[in-house]
N, C-alpha and C positions, 0 to 999 in steps of 0.2 A: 344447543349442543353442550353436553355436558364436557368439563373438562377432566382428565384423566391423568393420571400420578405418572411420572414415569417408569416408577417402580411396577406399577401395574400395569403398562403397557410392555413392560420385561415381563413380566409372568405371564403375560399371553402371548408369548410368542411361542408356534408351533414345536418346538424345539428344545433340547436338553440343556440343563446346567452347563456342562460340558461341549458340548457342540457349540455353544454361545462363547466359553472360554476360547474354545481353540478357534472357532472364526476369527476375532474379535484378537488375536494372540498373530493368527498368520497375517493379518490388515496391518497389523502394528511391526511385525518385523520388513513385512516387503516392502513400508513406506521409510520403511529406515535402512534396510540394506543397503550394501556397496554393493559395485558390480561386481569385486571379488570374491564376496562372502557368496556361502552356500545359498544353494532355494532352500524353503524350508524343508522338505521332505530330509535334504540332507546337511540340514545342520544339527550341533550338536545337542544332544539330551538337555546338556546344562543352559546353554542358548535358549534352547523353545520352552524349560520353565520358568528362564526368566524372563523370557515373556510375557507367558502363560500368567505370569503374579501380575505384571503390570496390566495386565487386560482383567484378573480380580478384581484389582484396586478400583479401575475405571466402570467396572459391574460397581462396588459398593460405593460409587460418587456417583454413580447416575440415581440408584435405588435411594439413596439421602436424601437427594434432590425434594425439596417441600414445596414447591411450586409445581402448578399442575401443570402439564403440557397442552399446548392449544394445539 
């Protein structure tokens, strides 16, 4: 079995830049939500980008990653 980057196993996923942000953006708010705060649909703009950056950051720490994934 060959082993494969992780970075390139992110570039084969079915799926957009973006669509990967915002999954990756809603997983990260709903596992930190309170039960007061908004769902995401209805939180605010500034809320879901800054997110949205923390779920970048963890795209550009997975793609770094030099060790291949087994």
């Amino acid at each position: 079995m060959v082993a494969v980057s992780s970075a390139d196993r992110l570039a084969r996923l079915p799926i957009s830049e973006e669509e990967l942000v915002e999954g990756l953006a809603r997983a990260i708010y709903i596992t930190h939500r309170q039960e007061t705060a908004p769902a995401w649909e209805h939180a605010s703009e500034y809320s879901r980008n800054w997110v949205r950056a923390q779920a970048r950051e963890a795209l550009t720490h997975l793609r770094g990653l030099t060790r291949p994934a087994k």
